[in-house]
ZAFIFI-204338 format. One record per residue (C-alpha): x negated, y, z. Coordinates in steps of 0.2 Angstrom, whole numbers, padded with zeros to 4 digits, always signed. Layout:
N
XYZ
...
END
This chain:
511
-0023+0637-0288
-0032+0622-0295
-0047+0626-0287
-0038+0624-0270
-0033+0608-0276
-0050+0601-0283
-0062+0606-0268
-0052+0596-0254
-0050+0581-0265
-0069+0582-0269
-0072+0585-0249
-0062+0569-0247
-0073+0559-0258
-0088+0564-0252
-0084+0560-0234
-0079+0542-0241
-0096+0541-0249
-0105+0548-0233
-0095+0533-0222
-0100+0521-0234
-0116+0524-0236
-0116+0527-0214
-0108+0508-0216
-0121+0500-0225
-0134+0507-0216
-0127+0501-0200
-0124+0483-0209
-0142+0481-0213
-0147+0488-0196
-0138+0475-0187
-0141+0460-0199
-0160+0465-0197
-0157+0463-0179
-0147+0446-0181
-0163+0440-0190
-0174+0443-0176
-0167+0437-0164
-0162+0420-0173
-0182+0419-0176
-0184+0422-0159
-0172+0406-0156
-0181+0397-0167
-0198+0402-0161
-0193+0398-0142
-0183+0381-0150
-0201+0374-0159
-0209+0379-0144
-0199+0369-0132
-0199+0353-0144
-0218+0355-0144
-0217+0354-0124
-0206+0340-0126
-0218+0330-0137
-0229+0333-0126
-0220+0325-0111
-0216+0313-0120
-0232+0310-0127
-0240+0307-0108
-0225+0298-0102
-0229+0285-0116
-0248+0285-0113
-0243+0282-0094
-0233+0267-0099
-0245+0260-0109
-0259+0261-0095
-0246+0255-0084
-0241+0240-0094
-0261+0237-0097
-0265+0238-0080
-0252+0222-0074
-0255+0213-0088
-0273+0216-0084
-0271+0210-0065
-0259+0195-0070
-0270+0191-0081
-0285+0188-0067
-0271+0180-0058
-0269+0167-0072
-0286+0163-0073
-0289+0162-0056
-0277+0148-0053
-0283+0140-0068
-0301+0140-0062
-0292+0132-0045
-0281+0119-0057
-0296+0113-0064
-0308+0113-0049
-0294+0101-0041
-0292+0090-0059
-0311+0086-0056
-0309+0082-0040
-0297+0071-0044
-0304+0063-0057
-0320+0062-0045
-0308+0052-0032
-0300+0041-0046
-0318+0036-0049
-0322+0031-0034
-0307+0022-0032
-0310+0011-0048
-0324+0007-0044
-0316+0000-0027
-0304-0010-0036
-0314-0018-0047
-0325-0024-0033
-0310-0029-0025
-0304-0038-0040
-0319-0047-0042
-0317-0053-0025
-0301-0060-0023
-0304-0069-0040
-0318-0079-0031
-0308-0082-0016
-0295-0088-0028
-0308-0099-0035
-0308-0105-0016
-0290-0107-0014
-0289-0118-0029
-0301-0132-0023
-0293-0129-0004
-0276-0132-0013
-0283-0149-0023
-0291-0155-0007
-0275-0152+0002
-0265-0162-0013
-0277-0177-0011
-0276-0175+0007
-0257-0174+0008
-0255-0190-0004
-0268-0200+0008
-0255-0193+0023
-0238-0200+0012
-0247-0217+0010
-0251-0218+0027
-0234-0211+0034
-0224-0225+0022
-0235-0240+0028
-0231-0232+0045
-0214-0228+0044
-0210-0244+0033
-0198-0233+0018
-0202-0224+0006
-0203-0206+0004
-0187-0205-0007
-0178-0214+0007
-0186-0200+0021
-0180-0186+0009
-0164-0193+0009
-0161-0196+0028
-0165-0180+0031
-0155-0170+0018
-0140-0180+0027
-0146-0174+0045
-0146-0159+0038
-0132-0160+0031
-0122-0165+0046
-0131-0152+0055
-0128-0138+0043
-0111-0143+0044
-0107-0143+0061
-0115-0128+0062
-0103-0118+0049
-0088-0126+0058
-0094-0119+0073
-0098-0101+0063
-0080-0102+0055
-0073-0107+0070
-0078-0091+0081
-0076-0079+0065
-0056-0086+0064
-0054-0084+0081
-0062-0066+0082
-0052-0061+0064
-0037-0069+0074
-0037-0061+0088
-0039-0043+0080
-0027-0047+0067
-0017-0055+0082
-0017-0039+0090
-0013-0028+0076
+0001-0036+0072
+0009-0037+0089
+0007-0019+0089
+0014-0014+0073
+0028-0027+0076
+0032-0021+0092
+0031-0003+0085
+0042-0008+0072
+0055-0016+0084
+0056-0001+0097
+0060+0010+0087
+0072+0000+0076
+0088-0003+0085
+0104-0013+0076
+0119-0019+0085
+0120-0037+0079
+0136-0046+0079
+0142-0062+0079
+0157-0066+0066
+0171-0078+0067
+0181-0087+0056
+0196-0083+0064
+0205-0065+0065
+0219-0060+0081
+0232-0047+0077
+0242-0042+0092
+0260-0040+0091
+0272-0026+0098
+0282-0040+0106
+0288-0058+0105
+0303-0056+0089
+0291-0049+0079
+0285-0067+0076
+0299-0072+0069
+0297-0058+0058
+0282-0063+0049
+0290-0082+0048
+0303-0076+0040
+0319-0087+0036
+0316-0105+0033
+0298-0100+0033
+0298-0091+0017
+0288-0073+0022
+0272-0084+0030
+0272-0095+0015
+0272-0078+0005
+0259-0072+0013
+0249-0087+0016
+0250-0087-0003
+0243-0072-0009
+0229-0069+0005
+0221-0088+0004
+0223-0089+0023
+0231-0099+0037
+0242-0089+0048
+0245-0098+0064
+0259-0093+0075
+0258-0104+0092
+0262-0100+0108
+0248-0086+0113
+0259-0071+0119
+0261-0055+0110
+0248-0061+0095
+0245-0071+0078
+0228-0080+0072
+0222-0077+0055
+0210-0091+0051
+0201-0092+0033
+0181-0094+0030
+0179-0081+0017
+0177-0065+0029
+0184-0054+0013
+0201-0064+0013
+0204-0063+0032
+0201-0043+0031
+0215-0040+0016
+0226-0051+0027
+0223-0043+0043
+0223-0025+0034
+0241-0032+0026
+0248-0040+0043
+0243-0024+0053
+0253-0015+0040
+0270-0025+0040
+0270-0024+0058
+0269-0006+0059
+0281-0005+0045
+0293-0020+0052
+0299-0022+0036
+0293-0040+0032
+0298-0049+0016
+0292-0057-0001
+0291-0040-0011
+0285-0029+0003
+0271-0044+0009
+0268-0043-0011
+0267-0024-0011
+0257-0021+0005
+0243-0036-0002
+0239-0028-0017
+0238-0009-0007
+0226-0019+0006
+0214-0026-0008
+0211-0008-0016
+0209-0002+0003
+0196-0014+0005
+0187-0010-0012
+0186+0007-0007
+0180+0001+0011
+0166-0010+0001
+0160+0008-0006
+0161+0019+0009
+0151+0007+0021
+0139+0004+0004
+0137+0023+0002
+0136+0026+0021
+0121+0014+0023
+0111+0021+0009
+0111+0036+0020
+0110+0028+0035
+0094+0021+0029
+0089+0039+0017
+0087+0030+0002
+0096+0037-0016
+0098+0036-0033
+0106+0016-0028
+0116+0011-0046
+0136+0013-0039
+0136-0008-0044
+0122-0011-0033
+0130+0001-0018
+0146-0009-0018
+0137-0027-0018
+0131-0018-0001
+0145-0014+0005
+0152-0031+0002
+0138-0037+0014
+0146-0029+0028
+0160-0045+0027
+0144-0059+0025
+0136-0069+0038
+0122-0080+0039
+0119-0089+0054
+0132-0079+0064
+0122-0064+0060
+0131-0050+0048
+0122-0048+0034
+0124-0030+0032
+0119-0027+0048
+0103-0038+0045
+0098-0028+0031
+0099-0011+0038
+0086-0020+0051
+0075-0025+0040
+0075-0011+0030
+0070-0001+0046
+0056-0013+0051
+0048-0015+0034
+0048+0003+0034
+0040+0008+0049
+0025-0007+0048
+0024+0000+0029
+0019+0018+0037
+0008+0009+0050
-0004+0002+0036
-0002+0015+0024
+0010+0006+0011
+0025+0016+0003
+0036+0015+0017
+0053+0023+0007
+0049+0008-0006
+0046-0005+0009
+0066+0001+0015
+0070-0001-0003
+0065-0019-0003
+0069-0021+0014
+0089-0015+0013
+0093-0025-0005
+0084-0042-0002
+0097-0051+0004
+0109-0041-0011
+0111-0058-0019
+0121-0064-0004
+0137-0051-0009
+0140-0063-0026
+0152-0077-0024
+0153-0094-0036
+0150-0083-0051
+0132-0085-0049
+0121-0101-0045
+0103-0103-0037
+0095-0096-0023
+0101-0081-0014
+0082-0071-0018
+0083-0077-0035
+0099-0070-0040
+0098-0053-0029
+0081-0052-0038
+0091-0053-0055
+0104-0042-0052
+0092-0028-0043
+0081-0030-0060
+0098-0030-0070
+0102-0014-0064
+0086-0005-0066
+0076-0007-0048
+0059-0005-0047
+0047-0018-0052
+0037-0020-0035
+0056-0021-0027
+0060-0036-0037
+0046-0046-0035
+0050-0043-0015
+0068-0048-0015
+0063-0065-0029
+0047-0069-0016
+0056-0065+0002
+0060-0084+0004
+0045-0089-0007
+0054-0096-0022
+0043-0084-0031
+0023-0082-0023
+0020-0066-0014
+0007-0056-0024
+0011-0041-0018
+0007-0029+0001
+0026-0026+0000
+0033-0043-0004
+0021-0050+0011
+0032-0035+0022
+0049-0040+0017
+0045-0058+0023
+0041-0054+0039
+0051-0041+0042
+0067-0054+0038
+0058-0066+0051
+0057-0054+0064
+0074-0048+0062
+0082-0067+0061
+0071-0074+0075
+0075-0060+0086
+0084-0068+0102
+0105-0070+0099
+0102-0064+0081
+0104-0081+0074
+0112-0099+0080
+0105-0112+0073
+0114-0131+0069
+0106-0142+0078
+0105-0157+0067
+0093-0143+0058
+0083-0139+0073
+0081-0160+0077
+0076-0163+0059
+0062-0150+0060
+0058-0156+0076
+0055-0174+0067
+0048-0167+0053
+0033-0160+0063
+0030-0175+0073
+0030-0186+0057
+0017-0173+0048
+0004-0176+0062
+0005-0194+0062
+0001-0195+0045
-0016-0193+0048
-0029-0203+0053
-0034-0203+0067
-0022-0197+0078
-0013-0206+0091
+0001-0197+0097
+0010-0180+0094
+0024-0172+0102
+0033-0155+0095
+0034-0144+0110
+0043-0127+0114
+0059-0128+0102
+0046-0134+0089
+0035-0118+0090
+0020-0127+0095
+0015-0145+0090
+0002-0156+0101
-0009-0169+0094
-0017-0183+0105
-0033-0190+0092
-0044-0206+0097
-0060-0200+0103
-0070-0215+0094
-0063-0207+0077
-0062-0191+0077
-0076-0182+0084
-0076-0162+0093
-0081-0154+0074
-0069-0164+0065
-0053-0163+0077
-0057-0144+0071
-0055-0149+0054
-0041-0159+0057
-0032-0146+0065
-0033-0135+0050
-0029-0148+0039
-0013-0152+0050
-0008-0133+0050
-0010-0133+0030
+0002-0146+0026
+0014-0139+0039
+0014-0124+0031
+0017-0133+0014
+0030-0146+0017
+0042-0136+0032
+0052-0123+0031
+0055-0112+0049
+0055-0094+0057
+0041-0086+0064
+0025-0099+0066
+0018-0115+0072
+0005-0120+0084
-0006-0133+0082
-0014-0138+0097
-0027-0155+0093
-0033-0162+0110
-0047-0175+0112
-0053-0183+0128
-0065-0195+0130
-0064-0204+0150
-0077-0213+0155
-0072-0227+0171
-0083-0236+0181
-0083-0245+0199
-0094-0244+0213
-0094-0259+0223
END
């Protein structure tokens, strides 16, 4: 029984040991292998660095003659134009020889002509002193004299002949500028159209019929005398049909009271309360009229960011005139006109319009302010914050402050044009005689002259001189002279000719 037991258990163990033994034999077999095949590896690895160091070996001795050979050949080429450089330096050097060698001969020549020169200069000297001698003895005054007599001629003559240059250089800057400006004025003008209107002192308001006159009278008188009273105006009821006359010079006055009399009419019910009420509704309908037509001709004109102050002395200007033209409308003009010639010669035409529309702002002020018109619109456009350039224009538009400025220079004549236009403007005649005087008077005052007349509603002046006084050269002179001081001492629109005219008749008699 335990033999059966014991003999498997010890075939068991043997067959373990014989598998183990199998095992490890196998292991060494196939590590063996492993081994000769990593030699292999390693074999075929230092073989295929050794051809690599090889190649590489070539490829750096290849370089090297490669690198040898062009620095070999540009080394030649170096030489060789170094050879040529210095070939050339000889020559030159060669040539530079030469050509010393021909300025020092030179030299030496011209220093004995010099020597020459300067005894032919000292004979000359002796010569020209014997010549003076013999020229005063001739002559009978001295050289002094001689010298002075013809620095005068001249002088006379160099004169005459810069008049003469002056003269045609005037007449060809004239004429361009002449030309220029009649097209940029006339530019200005065709493309600029204002309705100009001539204002009255003296308002009608139609009536529905003939009671309604006794209406506004009132009893005993008493609603006209109201009314009269709180407008400042005359109210004249006389025997024109249908209609009552509102007379007052202050255009402002005569619009509350026409605005006020319009409204009692319609309303029919005319007394001392209601005349009282319906005035003091008129005067804030007319402040707010003063802001539309301000605000309507900034826009009119495109020009923003007006101060409200400034916009409503604008609007007043629509009830100011000047001359019997309306000051607003003048303005809006001028504004136009100083734009469009600003654009012509590349000034800033939207500050041009600017200037243009609030130059005559100082106008809209009543008795509150004192001085010249451009003065205080000058103050009151700097007082509100306008630009500088703007301000100088308005203060220098009349020339109570000199033009230094393009735009200033614009404004002026763009206010000529528009208030020398035809039936812009009437003028009083006592005015227009005294100018007329004036002109004549500044002509005479020279010497010289013998007559003048001032022609064509004073635009032109004509000056009759006394030939034996006033030669061709000088009547130029005096011309220019004459229009300088007319330009100083007169005030008037647009410009003056002055025409000088001398005539020399000679008479004689055959018999």
């Amino acid at each position: 029984m335990i033999k059966a037991i014991i003999f498997p258990i010890i075939y068991i163990i043997a067959g373990i040991g014989t598998g183990w033994a199998i095992n490890v034999l196998l292991s060494k077999i196939k590590a063996k292998s492993f081994l000769r095949k990593a030699e292999e590896k390693l074999a075929q690895v230092e073989e295929e660095i050794k051809n690599k160091r090889r190649e590489i070996e070539l490829e750096r001795k290849e370089e090297l003659h490669r690198i040898r050979a062009a620095f070999e050949k540009e080394t030649r080429e170096k030489t060789d134009e170094l050879h040529k450089l210095s070939k050339k330096l000889i020559e030159r050097e060669e040539s530079l020889d030469h050509r010393l060698q021909q300025l020092e001969k030179k030299s030496r020549e011209l220093a004995s002509e010099k020597g020459e020169l300067e005894s032919q200069r000292e004979r000359l000297r002796k010569l020209e002193g014997e010549y003076r001698v013999k020229l005063e003895e001739i002559a009978g005054i001295s050289s002094q004299d001689a010298k002075k007599l013809l620095l005068e001629n001249i002088k006379k003559e160099a004169r005459d002949e810069a008049v003469k240059i002056i003269q045609e250089a005037e007449k060809e800057a004239k004429e361009i500028a002449n030309k220029k400006a009649r097209m940029i004025i006339a530019t200005a003008i065709q493309r600029c159209s204002v309705e100009q209107v001539a204002e009255s002192s003296v308002s009608i308001v139609p009536l529905p019929n003939e009671e309604m006159k006794g209406r506004v009278i009132g009893r005993e008188g008493r609603n006209i005398r109201t009314f009269e009273s709180l407008t400042g105006v005359d109210l004249i009821v006389d025997d024109t049909p249908e209609a009552v006359a509102i007379s007052c010079f202050d255009p402002l006055r005569r619009k509350i009271a026409e605005i006020s009399l319009q409204r009692l009419i319609v309303d029919t019910r005319i007394h001392p309360a209601r005349i009282e009420e319906v005035v003091e509704k008129a005067k804030k309908e007319l402040e707010e009229l003063i802001r539309e037509e301000g605000e309507k001709v900034t826009f009119d004109i495109g020009i923003s960011d007006i101060p409200s102050e400034i916009v409503r002395l604008l609007g007043k200007l629509k009830f100011r005139t000047s001359y019997g033209q309306n000051v607003l409308q003048h303005s809006k003009e001028v504004a136009y006109i100083s734009g469009i010639m600003a654009a012509e010669i590349d000034v800033n035409h939207s500050l041009a319009k600017r200037a243009g529309l609030l130059h005559d702002i100082g106008k809209a002020v009543g008795q509150e302010m004192e001085g010249p018109h451009a003065l205080i619109g000058a103050h009151l456009a700097k007082r509100y914050g306008e630009n500088a350039e703007v301000v100088h224009a308005i203060a220098a538009h009349h020339e109570e402050s000199p033009a230094e400025t393009v735009l200033a220079v614009l404004i002026q004549a763009a206010d000529a044009i528009s208030a020398s236009r035809p039936g812009a403007r009437k003028e009083v005649l006592e005015a227009y005689l005294k100018r007329i005087e004036s002109l004549e008077k500044i002509a005479i005052s020279f010497n010289g002259v013998e007559k003048a007349y001032a022609v064509q509603a004073g635009r032109e002046v004509r000056i009759m001189v006394k030939p034996n006084k006033i030669g061709d050269e000088e009547a130029i002179a005096l011309c220019k002279e004459i229009a300088i001081k007319v330009e100083n001492e007169l005030s008037y629109p647009g410009q003056v000719k002055v025409t000088v005219i001398r005539e020399l008749r000679a008479i004689e008699y055959a018999k």
